[in-house]
Backbone bond lengths (Angstrom), bond angles and torsions (degrees), N, CA, C in turn:
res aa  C-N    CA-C-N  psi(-1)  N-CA   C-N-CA  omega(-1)  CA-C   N-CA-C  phi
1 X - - - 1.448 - - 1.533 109.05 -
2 X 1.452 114.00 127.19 1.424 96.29 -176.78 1.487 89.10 -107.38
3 X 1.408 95.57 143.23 1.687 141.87 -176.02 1.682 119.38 -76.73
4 X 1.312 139.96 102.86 1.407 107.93 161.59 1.496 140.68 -39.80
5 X 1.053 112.40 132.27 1.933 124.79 -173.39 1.849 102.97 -86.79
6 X 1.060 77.45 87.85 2.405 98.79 163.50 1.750 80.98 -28.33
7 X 1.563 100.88 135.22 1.363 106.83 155.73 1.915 125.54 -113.13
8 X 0.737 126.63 -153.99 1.874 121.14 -171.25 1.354 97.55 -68.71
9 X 1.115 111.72 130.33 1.142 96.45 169.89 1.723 122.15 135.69
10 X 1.084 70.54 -40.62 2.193 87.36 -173.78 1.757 89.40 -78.73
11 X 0.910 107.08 144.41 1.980 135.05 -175.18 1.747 79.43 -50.47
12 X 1.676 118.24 -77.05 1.817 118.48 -161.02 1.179 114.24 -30.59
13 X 1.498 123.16 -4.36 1.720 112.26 -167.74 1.438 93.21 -111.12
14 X 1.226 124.81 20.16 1.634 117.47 -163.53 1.444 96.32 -136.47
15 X 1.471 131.36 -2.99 1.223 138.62 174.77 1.051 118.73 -95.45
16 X 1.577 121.03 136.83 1.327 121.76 174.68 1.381 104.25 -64.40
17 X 1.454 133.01 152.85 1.362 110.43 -170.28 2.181 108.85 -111.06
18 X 0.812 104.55 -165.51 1.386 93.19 170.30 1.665 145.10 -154.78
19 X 0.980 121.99 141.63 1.502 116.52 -136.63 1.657 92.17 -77.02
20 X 2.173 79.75 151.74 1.498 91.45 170.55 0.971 102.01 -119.79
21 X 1.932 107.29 -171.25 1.518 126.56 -166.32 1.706 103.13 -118.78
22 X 1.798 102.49 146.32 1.408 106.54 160.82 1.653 127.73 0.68
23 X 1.442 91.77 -54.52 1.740 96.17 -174.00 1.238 103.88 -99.94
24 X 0.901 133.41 35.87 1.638 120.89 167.77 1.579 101.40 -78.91
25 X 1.477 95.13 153.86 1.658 114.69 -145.79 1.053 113.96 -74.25
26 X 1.590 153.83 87.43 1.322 168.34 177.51 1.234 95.33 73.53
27 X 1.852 120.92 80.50 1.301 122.50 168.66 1.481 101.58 -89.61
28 X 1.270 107.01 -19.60 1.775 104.66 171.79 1.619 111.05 -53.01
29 X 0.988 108.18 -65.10 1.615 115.67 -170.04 1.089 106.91 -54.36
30 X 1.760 120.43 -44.40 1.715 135.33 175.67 1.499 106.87 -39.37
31 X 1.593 101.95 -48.49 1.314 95.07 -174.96 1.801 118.87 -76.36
32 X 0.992 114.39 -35.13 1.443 141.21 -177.67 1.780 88.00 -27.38
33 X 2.146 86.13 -81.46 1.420 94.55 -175.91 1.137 122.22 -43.97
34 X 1.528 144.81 -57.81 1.384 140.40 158.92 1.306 107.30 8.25
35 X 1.686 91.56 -103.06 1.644 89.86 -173.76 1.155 125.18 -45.65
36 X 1.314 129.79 -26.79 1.355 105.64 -177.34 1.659 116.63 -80.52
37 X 1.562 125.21 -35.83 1.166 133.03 123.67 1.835 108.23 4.95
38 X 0.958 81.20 -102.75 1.945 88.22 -174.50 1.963 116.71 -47.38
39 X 1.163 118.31 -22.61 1.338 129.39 174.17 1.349 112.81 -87.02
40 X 1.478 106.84 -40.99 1.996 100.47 169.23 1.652 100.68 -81.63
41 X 1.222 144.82 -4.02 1.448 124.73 173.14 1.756 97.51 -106.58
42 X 1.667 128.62 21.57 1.210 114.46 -179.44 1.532 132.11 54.28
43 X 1.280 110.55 30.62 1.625 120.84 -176.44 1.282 100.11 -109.88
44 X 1.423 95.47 -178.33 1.920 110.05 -154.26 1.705 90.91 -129.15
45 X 1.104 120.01 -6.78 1.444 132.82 -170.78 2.027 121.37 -160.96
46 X 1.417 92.74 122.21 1.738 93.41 157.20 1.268 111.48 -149.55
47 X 1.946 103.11 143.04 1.861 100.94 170.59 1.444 83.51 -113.37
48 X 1.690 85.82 161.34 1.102 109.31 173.14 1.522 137.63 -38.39
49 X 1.839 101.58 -33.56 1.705 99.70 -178.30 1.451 91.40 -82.52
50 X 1.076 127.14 64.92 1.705 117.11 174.05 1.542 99.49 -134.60
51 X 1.320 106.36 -20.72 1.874 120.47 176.95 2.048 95.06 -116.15
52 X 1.357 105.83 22.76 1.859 91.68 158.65 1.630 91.05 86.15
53 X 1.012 143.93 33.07 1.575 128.94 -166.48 1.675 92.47 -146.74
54 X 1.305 113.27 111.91 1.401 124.06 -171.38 1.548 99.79 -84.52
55 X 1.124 137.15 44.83 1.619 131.96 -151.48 1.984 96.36 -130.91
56 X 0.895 118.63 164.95 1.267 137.28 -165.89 1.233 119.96 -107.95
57 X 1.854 115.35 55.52 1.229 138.69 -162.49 1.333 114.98 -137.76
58 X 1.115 106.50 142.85 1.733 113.55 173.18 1.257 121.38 -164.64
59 X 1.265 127.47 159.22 1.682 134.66 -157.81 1.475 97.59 -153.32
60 X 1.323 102.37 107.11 1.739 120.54 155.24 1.453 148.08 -99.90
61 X 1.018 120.22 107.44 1.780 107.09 -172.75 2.064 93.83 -116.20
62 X 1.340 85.81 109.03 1.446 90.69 163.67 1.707 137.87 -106.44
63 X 1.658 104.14 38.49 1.174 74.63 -163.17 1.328 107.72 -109.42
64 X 2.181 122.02 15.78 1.355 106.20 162.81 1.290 120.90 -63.27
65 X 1.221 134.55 3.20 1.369 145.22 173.68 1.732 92.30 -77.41
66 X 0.582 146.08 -20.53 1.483 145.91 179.16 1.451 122.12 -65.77
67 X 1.239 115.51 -14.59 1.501 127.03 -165.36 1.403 99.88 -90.90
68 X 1.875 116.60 -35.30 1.490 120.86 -145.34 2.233 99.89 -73.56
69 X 1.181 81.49 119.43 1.893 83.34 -172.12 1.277 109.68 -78.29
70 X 1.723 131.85 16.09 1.175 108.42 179.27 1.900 90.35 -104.49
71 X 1.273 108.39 20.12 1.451 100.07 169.21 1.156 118.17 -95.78
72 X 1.651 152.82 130.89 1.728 144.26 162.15 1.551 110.30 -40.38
73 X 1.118 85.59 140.04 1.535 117.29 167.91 1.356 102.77 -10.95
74 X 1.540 114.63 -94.04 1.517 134.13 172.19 1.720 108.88 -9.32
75 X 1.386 108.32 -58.30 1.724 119.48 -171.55 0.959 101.44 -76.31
76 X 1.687 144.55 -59.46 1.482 129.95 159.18 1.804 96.75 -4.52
77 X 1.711 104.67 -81.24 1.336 93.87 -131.71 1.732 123.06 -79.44
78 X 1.587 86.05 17.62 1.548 106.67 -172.82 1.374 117.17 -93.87
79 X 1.468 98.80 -19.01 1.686 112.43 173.58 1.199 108.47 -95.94
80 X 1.630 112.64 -18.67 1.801 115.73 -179.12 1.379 116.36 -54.94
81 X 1.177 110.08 -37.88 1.327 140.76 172.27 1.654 130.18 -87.69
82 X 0.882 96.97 -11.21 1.621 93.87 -178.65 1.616 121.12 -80.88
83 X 1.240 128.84 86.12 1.430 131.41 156.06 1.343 116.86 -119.58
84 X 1.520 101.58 120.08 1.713 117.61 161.85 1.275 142.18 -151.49
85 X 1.038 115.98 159.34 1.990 117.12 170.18 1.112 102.56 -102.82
86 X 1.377 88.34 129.62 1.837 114.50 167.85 1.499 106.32 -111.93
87 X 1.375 105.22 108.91 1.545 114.37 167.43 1.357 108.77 -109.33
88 X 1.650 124.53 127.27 1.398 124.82 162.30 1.977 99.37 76.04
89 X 1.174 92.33 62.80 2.247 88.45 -168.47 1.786 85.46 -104.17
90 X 1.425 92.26 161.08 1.271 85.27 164.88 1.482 90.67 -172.50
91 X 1.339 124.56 125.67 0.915 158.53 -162.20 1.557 117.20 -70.26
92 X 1.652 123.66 98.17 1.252 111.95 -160.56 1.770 116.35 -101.23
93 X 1.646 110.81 -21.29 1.227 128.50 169.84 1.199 132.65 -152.46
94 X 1.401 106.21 131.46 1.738 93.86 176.91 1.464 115.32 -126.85
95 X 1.585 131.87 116.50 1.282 135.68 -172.54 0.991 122.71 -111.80
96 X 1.304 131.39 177.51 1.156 134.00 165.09 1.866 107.52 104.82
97 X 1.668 96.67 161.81 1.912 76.30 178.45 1.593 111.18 -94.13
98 X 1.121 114.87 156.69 1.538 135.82 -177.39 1.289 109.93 -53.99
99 X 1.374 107.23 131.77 1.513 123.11 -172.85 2.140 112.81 -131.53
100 X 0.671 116.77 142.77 1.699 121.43 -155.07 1.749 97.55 -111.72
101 X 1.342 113.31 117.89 1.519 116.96 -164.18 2.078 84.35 -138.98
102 X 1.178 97.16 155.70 1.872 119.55 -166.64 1.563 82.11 -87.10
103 X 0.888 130.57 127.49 1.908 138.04 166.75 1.752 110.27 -123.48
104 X 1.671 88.61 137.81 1.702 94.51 166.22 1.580 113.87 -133.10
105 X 0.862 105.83 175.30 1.885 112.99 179.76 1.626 92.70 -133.48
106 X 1.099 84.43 140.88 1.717 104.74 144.21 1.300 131.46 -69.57
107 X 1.402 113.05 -26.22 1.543 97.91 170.16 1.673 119.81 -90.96
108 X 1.508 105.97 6.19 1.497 110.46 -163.82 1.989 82.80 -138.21
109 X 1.488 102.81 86.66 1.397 105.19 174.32 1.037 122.25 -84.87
110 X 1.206 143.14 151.84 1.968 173.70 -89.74 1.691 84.58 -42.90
111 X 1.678 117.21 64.11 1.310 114.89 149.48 1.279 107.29 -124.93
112 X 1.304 130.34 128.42 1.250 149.80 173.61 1.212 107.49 -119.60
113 X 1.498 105.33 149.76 1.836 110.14 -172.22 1.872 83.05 -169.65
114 X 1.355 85.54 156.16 1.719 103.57 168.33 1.098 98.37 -108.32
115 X 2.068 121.24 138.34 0.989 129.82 -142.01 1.837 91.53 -148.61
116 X 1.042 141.67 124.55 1.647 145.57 -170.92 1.651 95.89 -85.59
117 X 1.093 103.19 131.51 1.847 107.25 173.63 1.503 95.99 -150.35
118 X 1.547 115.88 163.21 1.845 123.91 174.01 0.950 86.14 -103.55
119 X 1.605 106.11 147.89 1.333 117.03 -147.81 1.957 98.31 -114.16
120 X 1.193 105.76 43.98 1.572 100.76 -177.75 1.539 97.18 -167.94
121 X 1.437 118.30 128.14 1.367 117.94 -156.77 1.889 101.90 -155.07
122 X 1.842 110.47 126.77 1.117 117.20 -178.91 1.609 108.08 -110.20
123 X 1.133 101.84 127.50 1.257 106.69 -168.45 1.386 126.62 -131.92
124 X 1.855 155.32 110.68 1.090 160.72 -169.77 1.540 102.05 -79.28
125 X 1.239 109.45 120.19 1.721 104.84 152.29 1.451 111.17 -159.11
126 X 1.187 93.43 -156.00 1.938 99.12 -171.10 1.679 105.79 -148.10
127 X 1.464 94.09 120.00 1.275 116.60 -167.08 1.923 114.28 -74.04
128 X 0.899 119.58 -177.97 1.729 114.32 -159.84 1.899 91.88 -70.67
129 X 1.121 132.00 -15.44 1.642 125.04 -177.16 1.360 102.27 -101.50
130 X 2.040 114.04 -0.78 1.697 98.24 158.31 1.676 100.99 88.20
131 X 1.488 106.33 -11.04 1.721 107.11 166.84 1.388 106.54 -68.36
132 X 1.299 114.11 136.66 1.661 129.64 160.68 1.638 109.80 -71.77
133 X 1.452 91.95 129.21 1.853 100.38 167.75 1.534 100.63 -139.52
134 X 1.269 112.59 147.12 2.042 127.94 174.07 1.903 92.10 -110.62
135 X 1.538 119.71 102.19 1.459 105.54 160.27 1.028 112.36 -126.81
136 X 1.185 131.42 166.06 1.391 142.62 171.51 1.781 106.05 -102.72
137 X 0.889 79.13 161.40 1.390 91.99 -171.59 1.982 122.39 -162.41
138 X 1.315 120.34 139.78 1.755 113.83 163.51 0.994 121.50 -114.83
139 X 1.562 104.47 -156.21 1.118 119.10 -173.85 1.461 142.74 18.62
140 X 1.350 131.83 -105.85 1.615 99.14 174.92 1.600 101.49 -79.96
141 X 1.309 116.17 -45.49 1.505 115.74 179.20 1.811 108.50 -21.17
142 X 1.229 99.58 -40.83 1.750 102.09 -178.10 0.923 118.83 -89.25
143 X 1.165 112.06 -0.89 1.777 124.07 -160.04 1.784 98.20 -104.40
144 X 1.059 86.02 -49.26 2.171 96.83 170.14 1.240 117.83 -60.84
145 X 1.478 104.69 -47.22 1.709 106.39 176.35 1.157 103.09 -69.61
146 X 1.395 153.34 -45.51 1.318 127.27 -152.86 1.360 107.72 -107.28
147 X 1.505 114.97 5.34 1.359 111.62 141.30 1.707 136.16 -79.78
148 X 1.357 105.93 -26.52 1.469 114.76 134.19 1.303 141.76 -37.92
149 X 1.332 100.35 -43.12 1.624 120.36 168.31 1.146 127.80 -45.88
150 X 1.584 109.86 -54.24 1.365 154.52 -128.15 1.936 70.55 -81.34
151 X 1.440 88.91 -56.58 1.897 93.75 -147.66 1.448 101.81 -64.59
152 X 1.150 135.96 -36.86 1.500 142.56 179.11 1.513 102.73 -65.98
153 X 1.584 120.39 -10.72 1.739 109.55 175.08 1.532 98.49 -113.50
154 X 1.202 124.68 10.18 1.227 129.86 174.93 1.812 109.98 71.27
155 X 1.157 102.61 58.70 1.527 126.97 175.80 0.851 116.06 -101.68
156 X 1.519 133.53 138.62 1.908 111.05 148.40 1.744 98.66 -121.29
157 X 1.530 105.82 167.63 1.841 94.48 -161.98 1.971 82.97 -78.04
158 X 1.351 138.05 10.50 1.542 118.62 168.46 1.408 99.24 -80.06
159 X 1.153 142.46 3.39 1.516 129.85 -157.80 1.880 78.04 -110.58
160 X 0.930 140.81 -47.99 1.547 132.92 147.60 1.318 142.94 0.43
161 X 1.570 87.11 -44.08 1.876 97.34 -179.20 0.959 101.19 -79.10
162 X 1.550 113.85 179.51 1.225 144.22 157.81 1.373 116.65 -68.46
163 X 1.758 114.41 147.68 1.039 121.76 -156.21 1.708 102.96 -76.90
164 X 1.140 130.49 -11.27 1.585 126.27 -177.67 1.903 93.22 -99.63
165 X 1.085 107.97 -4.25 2.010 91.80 176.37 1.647 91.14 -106.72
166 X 1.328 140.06 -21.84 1.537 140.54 159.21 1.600 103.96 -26.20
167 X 1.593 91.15 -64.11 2.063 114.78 -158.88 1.677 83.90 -66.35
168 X 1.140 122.35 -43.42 1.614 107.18 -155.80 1.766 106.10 -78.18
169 X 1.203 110.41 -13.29 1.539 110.67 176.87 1.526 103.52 -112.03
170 X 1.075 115.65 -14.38 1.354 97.64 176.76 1.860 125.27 -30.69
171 X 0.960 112.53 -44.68 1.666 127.47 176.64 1.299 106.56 -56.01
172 X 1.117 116.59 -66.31 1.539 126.98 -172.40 1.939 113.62 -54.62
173 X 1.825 91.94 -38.44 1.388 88.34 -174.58 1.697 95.24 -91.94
174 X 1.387 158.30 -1.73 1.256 157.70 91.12 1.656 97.17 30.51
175 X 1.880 95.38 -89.21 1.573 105.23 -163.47 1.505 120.58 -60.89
176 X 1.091 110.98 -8.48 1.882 135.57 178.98 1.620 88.29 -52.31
177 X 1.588 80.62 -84.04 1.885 97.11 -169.01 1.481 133.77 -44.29
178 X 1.736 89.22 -31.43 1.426 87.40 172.65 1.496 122.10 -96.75
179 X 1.426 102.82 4.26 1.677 113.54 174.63 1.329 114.19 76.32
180 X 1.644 120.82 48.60 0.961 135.39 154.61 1.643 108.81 -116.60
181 X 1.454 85.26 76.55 1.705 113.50 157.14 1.323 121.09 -162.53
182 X 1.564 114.32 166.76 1.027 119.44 174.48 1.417 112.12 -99.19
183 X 1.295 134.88 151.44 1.444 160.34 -165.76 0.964 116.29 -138.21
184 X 1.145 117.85 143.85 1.849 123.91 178.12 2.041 99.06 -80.13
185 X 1.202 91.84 -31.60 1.528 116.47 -152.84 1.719 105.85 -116.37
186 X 1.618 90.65 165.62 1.498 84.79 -168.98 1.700 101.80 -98.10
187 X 1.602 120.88 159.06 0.959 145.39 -144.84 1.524 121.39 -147.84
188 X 1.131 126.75 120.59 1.784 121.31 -178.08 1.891 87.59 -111.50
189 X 1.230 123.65 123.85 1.111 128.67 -175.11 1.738 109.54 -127.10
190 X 1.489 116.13 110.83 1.154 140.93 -157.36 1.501 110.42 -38.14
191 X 1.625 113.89 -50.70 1.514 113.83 -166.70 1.709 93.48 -90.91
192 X 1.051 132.74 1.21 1.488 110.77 -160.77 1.787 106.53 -65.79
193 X 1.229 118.87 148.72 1.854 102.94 -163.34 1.929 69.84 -94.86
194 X 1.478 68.84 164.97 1.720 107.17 -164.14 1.887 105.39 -80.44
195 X 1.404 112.15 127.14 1.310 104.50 -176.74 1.901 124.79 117.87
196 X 1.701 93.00 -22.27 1.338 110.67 -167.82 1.407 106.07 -65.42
């Protein structure tokens, strides 16, 4: 079932979110919807507070990033491959020096911004059967997850910028909230008054 995607704005994207257990109540289906969610809006990533769910979940498929040829061989085939759920992650290191990549969200549509992240990232979580894994991981692979991250600590990569590119979108991210935009996809947008 695909789900509307919370846009900037709604309180759930500003909450740290919080972990669940094995039995939480049709996390199968939760997840189901996700992806399909994230595949009808064309994204490479969704957490949960992005569908209203303050919970400590996320679902990635990275591998249209796989096509882009100014990446090596090796990185192709690391994104070719990359699909997962991160339940309960939590982020233990991030190294390496800072590298500046163009980022978008789904809940903050046709905004793009270049956003600084370390480009090598170790990370604990628990996959949809609730097994524990510690991996490391780069480049965009790390770059997706910890924009994933971001949303389960109640981040968005605009809280990133600089304070004079804040002022210059302020408007735009304004018309977000109040749902004066267009979307490919469907959208529950926080200020829209009720009835419209």
């Amino acid at each position: 079932m695909i789900l509307p995607i919370v846009a900037y704005g709604d309180p759930v994207l500003k909450k740290v979110a919080n972990a669940i257990a094995a039995d939480h109540p049709n996390l199968e289906s939760l997840i189901e919807n996700m992806w399909e969610t994230m595949y009808h809006a064309h994204g490479v990533g969704l957490a949960a507070p992005q569908i209203g769910l303050p919970i400590r979940l996320f679902v990635i498929d990275a591998t249209p990033f796989a096509d882009d040829e100014d990446l090596t061989q090796s990185e192709q085939d690391a994104l070719k491959n990359f699909k997962a759920v991160f339940i309960n992650a939590t982020i233990i290191e991030e190294t390496g020096e800072e590298w500046t990549f163009n980022e978008g969200c789904l809940s903050i549509p046709d905004v793009r911004e270049d956003v600084i992240r370390k480009p090598k990232i170790t990370i604990t979580y628990q996959d949809e059967t609730f097994k524990t894994h510690t991996k490391t991981f780069d480049g965009l692979v790390a770059r997706v997850i910890q924009h994933e991250y971001d949303h389960i600590e109640g981040i968005l990569f605009t809280d990133k910028l600089s304070s004079l590119k804040k002022r210059i979108l302020k408007g735009r991210l304004s018309n977000i909230s109040k749902g004066k935009i267009s979307a490919e996809y469907r959208m529950r947008f926080p200020e829209m008054k009720k009835g419209r």
